[in-house]
N, C-alpha and C positions, 0 to 999 in steps of 0.2 A: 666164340658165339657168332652165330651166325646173323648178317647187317639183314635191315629189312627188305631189302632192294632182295635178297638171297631167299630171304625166306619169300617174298610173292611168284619169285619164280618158281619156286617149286611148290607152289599151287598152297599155300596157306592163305586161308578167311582167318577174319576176327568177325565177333558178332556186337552188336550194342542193344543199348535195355530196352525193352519195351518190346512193342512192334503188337500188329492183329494180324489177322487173314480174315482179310472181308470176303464176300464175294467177288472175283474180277468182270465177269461179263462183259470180256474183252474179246470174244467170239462173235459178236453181234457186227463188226466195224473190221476186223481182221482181214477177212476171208478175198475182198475187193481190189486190185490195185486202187492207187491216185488217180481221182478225174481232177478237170479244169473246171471251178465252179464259173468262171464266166466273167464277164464285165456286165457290171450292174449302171442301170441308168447315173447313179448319184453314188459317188462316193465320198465318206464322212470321215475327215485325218484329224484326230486330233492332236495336239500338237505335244502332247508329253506321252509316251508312251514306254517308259522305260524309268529307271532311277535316277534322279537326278533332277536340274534343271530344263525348260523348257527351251529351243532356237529361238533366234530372233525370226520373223515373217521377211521374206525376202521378195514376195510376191504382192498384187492387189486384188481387188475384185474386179473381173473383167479379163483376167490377163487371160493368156492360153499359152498352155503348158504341156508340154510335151512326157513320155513315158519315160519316169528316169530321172526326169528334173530335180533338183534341191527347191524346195519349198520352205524352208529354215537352215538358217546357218549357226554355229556358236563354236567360240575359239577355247572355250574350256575341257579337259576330258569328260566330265561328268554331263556332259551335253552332245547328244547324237543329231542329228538331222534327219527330217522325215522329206520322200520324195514321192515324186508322183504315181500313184500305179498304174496309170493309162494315161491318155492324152483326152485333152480337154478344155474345159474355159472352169474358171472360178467362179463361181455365183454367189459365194455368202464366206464370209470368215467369224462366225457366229458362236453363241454357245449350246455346246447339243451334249445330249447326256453320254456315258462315256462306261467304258463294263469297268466299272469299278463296285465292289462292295455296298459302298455309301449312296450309289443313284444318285451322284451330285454331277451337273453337268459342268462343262471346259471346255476350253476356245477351241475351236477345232474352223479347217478349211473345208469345204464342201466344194467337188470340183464334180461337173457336168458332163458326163465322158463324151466323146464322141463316139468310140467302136472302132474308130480307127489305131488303136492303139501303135501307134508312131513314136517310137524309140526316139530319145535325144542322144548324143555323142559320148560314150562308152570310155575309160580309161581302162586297159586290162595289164594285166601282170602276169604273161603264160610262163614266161623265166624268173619266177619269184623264188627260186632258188640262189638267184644271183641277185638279190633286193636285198637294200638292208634292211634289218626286222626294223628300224624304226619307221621307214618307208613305208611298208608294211604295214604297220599297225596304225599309219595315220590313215590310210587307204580303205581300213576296214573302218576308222572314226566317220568318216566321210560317208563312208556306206551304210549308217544306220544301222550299223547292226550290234543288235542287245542280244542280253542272253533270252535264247529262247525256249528256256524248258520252264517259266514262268515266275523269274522271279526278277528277269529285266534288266538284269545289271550291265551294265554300257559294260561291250566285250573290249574294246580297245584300251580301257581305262586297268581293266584285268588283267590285260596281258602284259599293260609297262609296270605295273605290281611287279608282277612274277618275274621280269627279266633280271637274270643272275641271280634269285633266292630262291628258284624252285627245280627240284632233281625228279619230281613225279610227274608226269601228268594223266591226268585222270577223266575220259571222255564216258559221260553218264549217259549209258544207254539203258538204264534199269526200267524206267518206266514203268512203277510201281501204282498208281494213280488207276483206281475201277474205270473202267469202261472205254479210257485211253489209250487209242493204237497208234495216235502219229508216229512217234518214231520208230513203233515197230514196223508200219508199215514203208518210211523211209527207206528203214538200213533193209528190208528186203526189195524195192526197187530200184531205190537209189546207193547200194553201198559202194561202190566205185568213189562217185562224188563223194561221199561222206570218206572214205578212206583218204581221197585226198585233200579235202579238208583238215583229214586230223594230220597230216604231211605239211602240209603248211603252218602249224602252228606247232609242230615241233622243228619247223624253221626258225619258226621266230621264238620259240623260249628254248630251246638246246635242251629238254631234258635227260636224265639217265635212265628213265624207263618209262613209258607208258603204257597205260591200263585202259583198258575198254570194260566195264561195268555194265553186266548186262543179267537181268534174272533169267532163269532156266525155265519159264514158261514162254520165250521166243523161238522155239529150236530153227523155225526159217530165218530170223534173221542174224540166229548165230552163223548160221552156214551161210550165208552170204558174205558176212563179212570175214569169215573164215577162209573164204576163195577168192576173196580182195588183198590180202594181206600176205607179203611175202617176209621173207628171213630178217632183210636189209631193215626194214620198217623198224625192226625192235618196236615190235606194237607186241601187246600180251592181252585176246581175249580173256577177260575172266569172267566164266559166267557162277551167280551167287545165286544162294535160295531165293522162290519167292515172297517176301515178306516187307508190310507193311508198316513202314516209309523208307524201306532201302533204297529210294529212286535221290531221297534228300542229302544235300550238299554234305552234313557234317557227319551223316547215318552213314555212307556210301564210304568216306575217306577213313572209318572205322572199319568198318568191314573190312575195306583192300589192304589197307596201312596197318590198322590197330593203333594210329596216333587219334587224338581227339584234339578237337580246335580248342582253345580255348573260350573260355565267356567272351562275348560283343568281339569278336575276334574274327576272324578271316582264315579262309584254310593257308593261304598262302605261308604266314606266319609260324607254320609248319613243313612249308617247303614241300607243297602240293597245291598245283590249281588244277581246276576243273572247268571243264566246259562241255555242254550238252548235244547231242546228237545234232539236231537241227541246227545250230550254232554255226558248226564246224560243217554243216551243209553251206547254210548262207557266207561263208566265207569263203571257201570255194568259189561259189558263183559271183561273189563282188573279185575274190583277186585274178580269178583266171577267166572269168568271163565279163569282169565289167559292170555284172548288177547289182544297182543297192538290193538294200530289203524291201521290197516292196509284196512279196506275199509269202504266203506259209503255210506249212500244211496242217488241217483244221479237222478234228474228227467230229463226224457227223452220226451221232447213235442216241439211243433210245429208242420203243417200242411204237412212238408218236413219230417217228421218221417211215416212211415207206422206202426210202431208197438209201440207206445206209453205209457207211463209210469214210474215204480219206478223201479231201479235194485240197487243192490247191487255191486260197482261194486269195485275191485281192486284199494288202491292206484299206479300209477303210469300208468293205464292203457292209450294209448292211442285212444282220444279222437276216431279220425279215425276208431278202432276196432272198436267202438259202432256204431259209425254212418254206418260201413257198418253191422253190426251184425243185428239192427234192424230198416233194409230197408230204407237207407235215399235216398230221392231222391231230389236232391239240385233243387232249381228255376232257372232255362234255363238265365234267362235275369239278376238278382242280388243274387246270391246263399251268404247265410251268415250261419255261423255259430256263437250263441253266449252266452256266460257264462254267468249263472245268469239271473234273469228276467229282463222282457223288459224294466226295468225305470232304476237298478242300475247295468244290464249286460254291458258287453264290448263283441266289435267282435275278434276274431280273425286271425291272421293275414295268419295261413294255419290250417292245421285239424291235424298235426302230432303235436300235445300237450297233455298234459300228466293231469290224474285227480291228485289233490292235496284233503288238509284236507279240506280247504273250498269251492272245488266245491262242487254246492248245486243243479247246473240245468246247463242242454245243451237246449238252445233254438234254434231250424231253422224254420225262420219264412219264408213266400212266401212274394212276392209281398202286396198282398195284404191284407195278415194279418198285417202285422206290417209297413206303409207304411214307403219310408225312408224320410231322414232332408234333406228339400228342402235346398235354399241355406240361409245361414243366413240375416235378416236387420239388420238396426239401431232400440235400442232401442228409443220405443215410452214414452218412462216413466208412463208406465199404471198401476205399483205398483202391477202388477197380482202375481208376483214372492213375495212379502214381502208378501201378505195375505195367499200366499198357505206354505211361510216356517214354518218348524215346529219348528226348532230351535231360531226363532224369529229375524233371521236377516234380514238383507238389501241386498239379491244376486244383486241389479242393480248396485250400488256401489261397492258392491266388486268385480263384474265382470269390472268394470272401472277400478278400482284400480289394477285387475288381471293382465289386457290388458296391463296397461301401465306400468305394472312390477315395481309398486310401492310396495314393497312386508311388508314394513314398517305400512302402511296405511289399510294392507288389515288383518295384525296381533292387528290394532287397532279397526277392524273391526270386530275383532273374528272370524276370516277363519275359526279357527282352530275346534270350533265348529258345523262347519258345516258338515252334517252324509253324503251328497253327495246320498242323498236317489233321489234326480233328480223332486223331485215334481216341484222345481220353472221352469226347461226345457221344462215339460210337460204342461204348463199353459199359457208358453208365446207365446204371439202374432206372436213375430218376431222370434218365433224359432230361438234363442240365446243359441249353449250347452252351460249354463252356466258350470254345473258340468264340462266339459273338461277344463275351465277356473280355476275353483277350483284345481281341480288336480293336472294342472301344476302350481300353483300356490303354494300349501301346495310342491309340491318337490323341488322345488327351497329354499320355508323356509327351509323344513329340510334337506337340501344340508349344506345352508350357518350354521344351527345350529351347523350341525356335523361339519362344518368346525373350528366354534369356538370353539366347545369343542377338538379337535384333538389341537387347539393353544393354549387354556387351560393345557390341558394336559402335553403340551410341555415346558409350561411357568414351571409348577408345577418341574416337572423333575429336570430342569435347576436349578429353584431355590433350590431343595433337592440335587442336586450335588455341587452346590457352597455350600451348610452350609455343606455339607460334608467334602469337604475339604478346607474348615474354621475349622471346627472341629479334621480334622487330623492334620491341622498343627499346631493349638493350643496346639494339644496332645503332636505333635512329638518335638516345643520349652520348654514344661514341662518338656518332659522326656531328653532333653539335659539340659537343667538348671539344674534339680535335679541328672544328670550323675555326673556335673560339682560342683557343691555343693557337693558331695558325696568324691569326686576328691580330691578336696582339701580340707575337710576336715578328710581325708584319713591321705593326704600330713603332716597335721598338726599334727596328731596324731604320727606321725612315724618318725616326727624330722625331713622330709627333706622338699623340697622348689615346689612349682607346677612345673612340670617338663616344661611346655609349656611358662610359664615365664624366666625359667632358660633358655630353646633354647634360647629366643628371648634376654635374655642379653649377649650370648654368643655373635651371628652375631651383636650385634651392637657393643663389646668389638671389638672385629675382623677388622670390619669394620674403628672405631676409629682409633685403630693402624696400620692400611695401610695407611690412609690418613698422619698420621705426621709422620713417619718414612718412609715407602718406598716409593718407584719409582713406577711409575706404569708401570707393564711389556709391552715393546714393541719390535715388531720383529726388527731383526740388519738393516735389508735394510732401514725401514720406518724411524727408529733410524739416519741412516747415510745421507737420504735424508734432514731430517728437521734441520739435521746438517750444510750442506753443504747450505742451503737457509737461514740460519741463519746467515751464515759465509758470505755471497755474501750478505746479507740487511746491517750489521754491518760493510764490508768495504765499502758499499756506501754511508753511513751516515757517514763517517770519512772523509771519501775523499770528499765526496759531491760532490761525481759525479753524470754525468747525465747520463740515464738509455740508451740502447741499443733502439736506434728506428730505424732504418736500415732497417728493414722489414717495416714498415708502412712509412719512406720516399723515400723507391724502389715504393710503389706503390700509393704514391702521385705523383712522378716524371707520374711514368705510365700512372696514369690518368689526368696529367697537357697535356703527350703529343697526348693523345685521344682528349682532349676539341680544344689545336690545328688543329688538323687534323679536326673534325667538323667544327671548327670553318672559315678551308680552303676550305673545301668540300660548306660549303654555302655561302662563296665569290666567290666560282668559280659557284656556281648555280647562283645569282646574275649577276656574269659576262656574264655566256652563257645567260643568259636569256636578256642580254641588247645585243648581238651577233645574239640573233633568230631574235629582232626585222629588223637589216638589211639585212635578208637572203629572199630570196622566202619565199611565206607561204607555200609549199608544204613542203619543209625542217622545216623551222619553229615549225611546228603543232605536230612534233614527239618529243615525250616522250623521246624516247631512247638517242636523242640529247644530248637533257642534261641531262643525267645520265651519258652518257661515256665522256662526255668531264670533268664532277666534277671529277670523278674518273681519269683523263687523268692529270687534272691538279695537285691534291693530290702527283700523283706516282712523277709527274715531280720535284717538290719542295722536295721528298725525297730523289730523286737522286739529284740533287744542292746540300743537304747537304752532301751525301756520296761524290761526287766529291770534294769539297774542304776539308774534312778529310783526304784523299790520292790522292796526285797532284804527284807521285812519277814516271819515266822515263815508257816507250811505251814497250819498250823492255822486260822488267822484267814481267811487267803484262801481254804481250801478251802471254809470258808463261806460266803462269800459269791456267788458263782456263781450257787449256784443262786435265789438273789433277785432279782440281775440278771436274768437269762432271763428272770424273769417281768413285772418291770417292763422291760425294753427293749421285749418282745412288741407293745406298744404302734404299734409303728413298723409292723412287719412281724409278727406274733408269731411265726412259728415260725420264719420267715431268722434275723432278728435276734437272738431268742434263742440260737439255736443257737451264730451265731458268735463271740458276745461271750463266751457261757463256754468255749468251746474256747479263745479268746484269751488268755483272766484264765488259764487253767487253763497254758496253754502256758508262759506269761511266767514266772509264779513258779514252777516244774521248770527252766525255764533258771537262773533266777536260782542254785536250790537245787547243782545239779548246775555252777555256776561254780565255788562254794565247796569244792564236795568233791574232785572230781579234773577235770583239766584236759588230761592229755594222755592219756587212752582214752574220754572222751565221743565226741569227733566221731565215732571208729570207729562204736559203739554206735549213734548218731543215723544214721551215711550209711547201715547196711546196711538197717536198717526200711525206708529211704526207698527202697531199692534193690527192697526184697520187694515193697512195696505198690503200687510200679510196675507190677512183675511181675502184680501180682493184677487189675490193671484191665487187662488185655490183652484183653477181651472185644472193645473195639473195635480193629483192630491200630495206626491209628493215634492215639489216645489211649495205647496203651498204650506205643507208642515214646517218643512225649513223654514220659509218665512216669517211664520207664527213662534216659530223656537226663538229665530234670530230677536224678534220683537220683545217677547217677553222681559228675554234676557237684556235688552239691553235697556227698556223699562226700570228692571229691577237694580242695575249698574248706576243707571242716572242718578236715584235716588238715593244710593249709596254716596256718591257723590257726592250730590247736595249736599248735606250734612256734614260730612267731611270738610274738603276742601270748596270755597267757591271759584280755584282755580281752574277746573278741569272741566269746568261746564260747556264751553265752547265743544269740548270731545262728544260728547253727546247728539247736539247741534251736528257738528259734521258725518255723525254716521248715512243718516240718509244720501247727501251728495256721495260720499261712495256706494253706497249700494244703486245708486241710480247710473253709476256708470257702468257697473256690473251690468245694469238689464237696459240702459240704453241701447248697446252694441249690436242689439239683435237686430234695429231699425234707422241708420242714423238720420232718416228723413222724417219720422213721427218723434226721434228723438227732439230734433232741433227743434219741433212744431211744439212740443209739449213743455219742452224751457221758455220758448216764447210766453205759452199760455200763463205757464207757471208766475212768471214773473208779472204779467199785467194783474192776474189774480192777486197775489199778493200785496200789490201796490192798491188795489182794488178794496179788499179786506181791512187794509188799514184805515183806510179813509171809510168804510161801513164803520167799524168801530166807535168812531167818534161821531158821527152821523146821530142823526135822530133816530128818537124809538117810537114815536107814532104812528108808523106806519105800517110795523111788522104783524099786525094780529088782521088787518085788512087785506093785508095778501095771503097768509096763511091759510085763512076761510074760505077761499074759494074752490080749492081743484079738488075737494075729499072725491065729489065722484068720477073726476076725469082718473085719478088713481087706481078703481076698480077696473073702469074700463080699457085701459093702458094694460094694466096687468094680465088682464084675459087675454089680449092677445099676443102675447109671448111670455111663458114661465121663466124662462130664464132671465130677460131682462128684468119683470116684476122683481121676481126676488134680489135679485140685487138692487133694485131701488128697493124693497125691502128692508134688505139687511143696512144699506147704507143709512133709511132713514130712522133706524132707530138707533144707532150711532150719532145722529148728527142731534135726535130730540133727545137724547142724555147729557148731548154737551148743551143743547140751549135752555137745557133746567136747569144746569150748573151754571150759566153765563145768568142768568135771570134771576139767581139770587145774589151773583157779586155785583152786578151794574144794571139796572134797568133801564137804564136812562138811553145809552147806546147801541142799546139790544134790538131794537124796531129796526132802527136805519140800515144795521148790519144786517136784516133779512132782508128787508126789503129791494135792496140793492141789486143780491143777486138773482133777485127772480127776474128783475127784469132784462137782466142779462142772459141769463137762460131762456127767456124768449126768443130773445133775438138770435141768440147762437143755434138752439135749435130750429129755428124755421129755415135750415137746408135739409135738417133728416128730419119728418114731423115723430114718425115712432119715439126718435131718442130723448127730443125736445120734451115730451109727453111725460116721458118716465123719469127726465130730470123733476119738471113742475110737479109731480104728485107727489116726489123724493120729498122737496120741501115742502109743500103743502105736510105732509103726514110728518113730517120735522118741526114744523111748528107746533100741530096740535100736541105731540107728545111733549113737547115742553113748556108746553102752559098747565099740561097734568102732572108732570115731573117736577117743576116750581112749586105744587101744593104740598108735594108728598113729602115723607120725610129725606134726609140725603143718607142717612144711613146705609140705603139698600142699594145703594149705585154701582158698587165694585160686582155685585151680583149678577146686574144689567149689565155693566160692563163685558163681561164674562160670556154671554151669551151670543154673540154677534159671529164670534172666533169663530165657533163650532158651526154655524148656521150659513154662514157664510162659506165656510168650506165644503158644504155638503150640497150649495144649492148652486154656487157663482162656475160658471162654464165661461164665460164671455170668449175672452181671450186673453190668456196667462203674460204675452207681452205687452199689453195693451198697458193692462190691469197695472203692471210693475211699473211700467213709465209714468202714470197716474198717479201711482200711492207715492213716487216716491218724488214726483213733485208738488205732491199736496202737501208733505211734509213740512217742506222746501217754504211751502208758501206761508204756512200756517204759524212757522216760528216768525218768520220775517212779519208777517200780521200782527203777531204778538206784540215782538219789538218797534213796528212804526205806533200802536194805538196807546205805547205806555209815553212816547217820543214827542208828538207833537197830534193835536187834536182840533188844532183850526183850521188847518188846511184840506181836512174832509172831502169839500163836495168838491174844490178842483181839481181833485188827485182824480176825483169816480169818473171824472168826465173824459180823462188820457186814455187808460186803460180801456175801455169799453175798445174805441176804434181802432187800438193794437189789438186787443183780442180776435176783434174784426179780421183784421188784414193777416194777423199771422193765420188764425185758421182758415184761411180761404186756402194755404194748401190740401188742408183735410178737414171739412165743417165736421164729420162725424164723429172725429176722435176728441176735436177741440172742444165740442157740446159737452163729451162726458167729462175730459178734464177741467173746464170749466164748472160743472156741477159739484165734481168732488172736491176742487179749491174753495167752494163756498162753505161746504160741509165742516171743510175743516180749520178754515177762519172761526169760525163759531165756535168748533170747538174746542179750538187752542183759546177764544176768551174765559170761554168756561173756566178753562183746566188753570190758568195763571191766578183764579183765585182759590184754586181749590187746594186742600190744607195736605200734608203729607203724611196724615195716614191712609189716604186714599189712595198713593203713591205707590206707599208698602204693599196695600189689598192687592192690586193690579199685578 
């Protein structure tokens, strides 16, 4: 059986699957030699132009660089250097877009030519017959040169593959690709070069036969290279049919061979390499002449070109220069520009791009040359795409599998062999780009490739860092081990003891003998303290005494007498609440009700207790008061003052008035409290509240009575608290109105006993200064109104229990009300009319029966609340020292009754002197102290079912 090397000699093809015949319209670009397209103002390098990694930049911006230069260096095979294609300055090392598929742009040099294109210093190799191939092959690394039939792959990196495992070699002149003449028109100008090019790389890889691959629609540049080629060469044209992708790497080694590569495989691997026409030009001109790669020849066709053909043209040139250099006149309605031929070009995305190593052709087609992809269908599964591929796959499947980004599926498929030559596109029915599918398809694999390998990588690291120092610390516990063994047996040698043991018996010797021998040091104070707590525990385990609880039964006491007080506050909420039921429901329905009467009652039962604490004589205490005031003022001075002698003053009249009668006090106490209600009416509700508080505490008193005659004093001191409640509003008319308070009072007792012949002679006189007063102000009238039939209820009640005493007690205060009101004449007026119309009604109230009193009674509340505007603080400092005054009247008139007229005579010129801070407010309180002297006498005789009525 004849070996394959036998059978290609004697002129045996083999064929592979697939293949079309497109149109070639390689007649358009043919027909021309090679021109020089020229040196372009600006030339655009980008710095990866081939497979692989990119050089490191060797250059800057600014520099100026000669034709020929190295512009990138890199010591790896898979990395070429790019050099300068003219001379020039650098002006930008930036990112510009690049003829790549994706329109993504990459760092690229931009050099500024001059025109002088000035060659830098040349290495040649004219005797590379006498080089050794690795010499050789680094010469061709150095000169940039890739494979240039477009698929880039570093030629040097190729060729130390192939050394000693390839017996073929295979120079691809087929040049299958529509519209593509570069190397046809090469091997007919240049086949010489190109012959000796393929001379030089069967220097450097010794094969046993080589093949020239070329289709049989070249016949000029079969005969060219046909009269290049002698005996000695063992070169063997073969020329093949023309068929599409016979131009392709693994198509071509089928054909000549009848081997096939394997999958992700390499021709070499078979013991065949390949390299392309232009290739084995550019290597030529780098080993026997010295030049990198710096241009190549560039087919310029389509029906949008006027000047059509092959040029030589500059790497980096851009594209733009050519297209206007030779006359492009773009298509009016779809102008395109595109790289490579019609099946495996791409467009791009503007014209300012740059030639690389593997442009091979600029296509601009019209309209209707090359028509465009209508809009895509569904495939029909008409299997046009599996008979035309040449790689022998399934593109309907892998385009399903592309779509649906199953990327797993499409590598089981064998994406990867697929050359993306675009026959299956060009056959299908439904014009499906498949190749666009391919595409994005293989970038995504080797996206996530590089992605595992970069996690590889990182894993690898990791894991050589940790044995790292695994291994340093191994090293660094040896060399303390062997320190320490060296140490001691140092120690041993030299008769003494490891010193690190010896420390360490020392502090525990140390150690030892502090604990049984000494004390442990402590400062004197801390010393003197634990002393002294020691000495206080050991005599109370002697004595067995009990410990100091004083502070925790002060404020159990304290909060025994908090629960009290709640515990009183919600009997007396209880109480008013069974008190609202028999009132109006207008009164009724207020809140405030019963809030000030719990708090009324609370204050009242704490006065009860202060009052039977000190039950001590009138005299003594009334002195004292006013001392108080002045030293408490200190706190607050005029709050303070105020309320603490209203307090002292309230407590001892409770006290007094316990002793003397017991069952007509409360009456006496509830109705004051009733009036002065009435008199704060100015606001309606404050004055409800007051009216509520009143009642209720009326109707308490007399509960009382009855009961106990203990708790009477409670009673007694509600007023003093409610008067500090509403003193606070003014502590300057407060203090003025205690003054008054008390001279009244003192005043009132001594009327009491006084004569009664005088009271019906003063009474008679003011009836019509009362009309005339009243006219001119309503407001005051009525309240001298309301107050004076209040006050002639009580002096028809006074006027049936004492006659005798009843004259002096009026008489007294009119003419105090004289004198107090002649600072304000209005006020003065409407006091004297008060009494006046206060007498008369109770010399009519004396006739009548007493039955109807609680009635009368009754009516003031209401009238008073509807007419009294005055002034609601005024009003409350007034009632609630009328109150004040009226018990304490009570208690001096039942006390002593001879000392009358020198008591009237004191009072008067303190009345004086205290109201000269304020004559207007003094006049009214003074009026209403009189009012209710009279009629606290009344009410002390008056029986307790009137008590109940109330």
């Amino acid at each position: 059986m004849l070996s394959i090397i036998e059978q290609i000699k004697q002129g045996k093809l083999w064929d592979f699957h697939g293949g079309i015949h497109p149109a070639e319209n390689k007649a358009l670009s043919s027909k021309q030699a090679i021109k020089t397209a020229g040196i372009p103002q600006e030339l655009i390098l980008p710095l990866k132009q081939h497979i692989g990694s990119r050089g490191d930049i060797i250059v800057n911006i600014g520099d100026y660089v000669l034709k020929g230069q190295p512009l990138t260096q890199g010591d790896i095979a898979m990395c070429v250097p790019i050099h300068a294609p003219s001379s020039g300055t650098i002006t930008a090392i930036e990112q510009r877009t690049t003829a790549h598929p994706s329109g993504l742009t990459d760092l690229c040099i931009v050099i500024a030519t001059d025109n002088q294109d000035t060659w830098c210093h040349a290495t040649q190799y004219p005797d590379y017959q006498d080089r050794d191939p690795a010499e050789l092959i680094e010469a061709i690394r150095l000169a940039g040169i890739a494979g240039l039939g477009g698929a880039g792959f570093p030629t040097a990196r190729k060729l130390q593959g192939g050394l000693g495992n390839v017996d073929i070699l295979i120079i691809n002149a087929a040049e299958c690709e529509p519209y593509i003449t570069a190397d046809d028109r090469l091997m007919q100008d240049y086949a010489d070069e190109v012959i000796e090019g393929i001379r030089i790389l069967r220097h450097i890889i010794s094969p046993k036969l080589t093949l020239i691959g070329i289709e049989d629609n070249k016949p000029d540049a079969i005969k060219a290279l046909e009269a290049c080629v002698n005996e000695d060469d063992n070169i063997i044209i073969r020329v093949i049919p023309t068929k599409y992708p016979s131009g392709s790497s693994k198509q071509l080694v089928k054909l000549l061979t009848g081997r096939e590569v394997p999958s992700q495989a390499r021709s070499t691997s078979i013991g065949v390499i390949m390299q392309n026409v232009g290739t084995a030009f550019a290597i030529k001109r780098a080993i026997v002449n010295g030049e990198p790669l710096i241009e190549r020849v560039v087919t310029l066709t389509g029906e949008a070109f006027k000047q059509r053909g092959n040029v030589f043209a500059l790497l980096g040139t851009p594209i733009a220069y050519l297209l206007e250099k030779f006359d492009y006149k773009a298509d009016k309605k779809y102008p395109r520009v595109i790289i490579g031929g019609s099946l495996m070009g791409f467009t791009l995305p503007h014209a300012n791009v740059p030639i690389t190593k593997i442009t091979n052709c600029i296509l601009t087609p019209k309209r209707k040359e090359l028509p465009l992809h209508t809009y895509e269908m569904a495939c029909i599964r008409c299997s046009a795409c599996a008979d035309a591929c040449p790689a022998s796959l399934l593109p309907q499947q892998l385009q399903w599998y592309a779509k649906d980004k199953n990327y797993d599926k499409c590598e089981e498929y064998n994406l990867s062999d697929c050359i993306e030559c675009g026959a299956c596109a060009y056959v299908c029915p439904s014009e499906i780009p498949l190749v666009q599918y391919y595409r994005q398809a293989k970038a995504e694999i080797w996206e996530r490739k590089q992605d595992e390998m970069s996690a590889e990588r990182a894993r690898q690291r990791f894991e050589a860092k940790q044995q790292r120092m695994d291994r340093d610390k191994a090293e660094r516990e040896n060399r303390f081990a062997k320190a320490a063994t060296d140490r001691r047996q140092h120690m041993a040698t030299a008769g003494g003891d490891d010193a690190v043991a010896a420390a360490i018996a020392r502090v525990k010797a140390k150690q030892a003998a502090a604990t049984d021998t000494a004390t442990p040091t402590i400062k004197p104070a801390v010393a003197a303290a634990i002393a002294k707590a020691k000495a206080k525990q050991a005599a109370s385990v002697s004595e067995e005494a009990i410990p100091d609880n004083s502070e925790m039964a002060a404020l159990r006491k304290q909060r025994k007498l908090q629960a009290r007080e709640q515990k009183a506050a919600k009997h007396a909420e209880l109480m008013q609440q069974q008190t609202v039921t028999e009132q109006p429901p207008e009164q009724a329905s207020d809140k405030k009700d019963a809030v000030a009467a719990a708090v009324a009652r609370a204050k009242a039962r704490k006065a009860a207790q202060q009052a039977q604490s000190s039950t001590e004589t009138q005299p003594t205490v009334d002195a004292e008061p006013t001392t108080e005031v002045n030293t408490d003022v200190s706190v607050d001075p005029k709050k303070a003052a105020v309320a603490a002698a209203i307090a002292r003053a309230k407590a001892r009249k409770a006290a007094q008035q316990a002793q003397s009668t017991t069952e007509t006090q409360p009456a006496v106490d509830a109705k004051p409290a009733t009036e002065v209600n009435t008199d704060v009416s100015v606001d309606p509700k404050k004055a409800a509240v007051a009216a509520a508080v009143a009642r209720a505490k009326a109707r308490k008193a007399a509960q009382q009575a009855q009961s106990t005659t203990e708790t009477q004093p409670a009673v007694d001191a509600k007023p003093a608290t409610e008067l500090d409640t509403d003193v606070s509003v003014d502590p300057k008319k407060a203090a003025v109105a205690a003054a008054v308070a008390r001279a009244k009072a003192r005043k009132a007792a001594q009327q009491a006993q006084s004569t009664t012949e005088t009271q019906p002679a003063v009474d008679a006189e003011p009836t019509t200064e009362v009309d005339t007063d009243v006219s001119v102000n309503p407001k005051k009238a009525a309240v001298a109104a309301a107050v004076a039939r209040a006050k002639a209820r009580k002096a028809a009640q006074q006027a049936q229990s004492t006659t005798e005493t009843q004259p002096a007690v009026d008489a007294e205060p009119t003419t105090e009300v004289d004198t107090n009101v002649s600072v304000d004449p209005k006020k003065a007026a409407v006091a004297a009319a008060v009494a006046r119309a206060k007498a008369r009604k109770a010399a009519q109230q004396a006739q009548s029966t007493t039955e109807t009193q609680p009635a009368v009674d009754a009516e003031p509340t209401t009238e008073v609340n509807t007419n009294v505007a005055v002034d609601p603080k005024k009003a409350a400092v007034a009632a609630a020292v009328a109150r004040a005054k009226a018990r304490k009247a009570a208690q001096q008139a039942q006390s002593t009754t001879e000392t009358q007229p020198a008591v009237d005579a004191k009072p008067t010129t303190e009345v004086d002197t205290d109201v000269a801070v304020d004559p207007k407010k003094a006049a009214v309180a003074a009026a209403v102290a009189r009012a209710k002297a009279r009629k606290a006498a009344q009410q002390a005789n008056k029986v307790q079912p009137n008590i109940e009525e109330e």
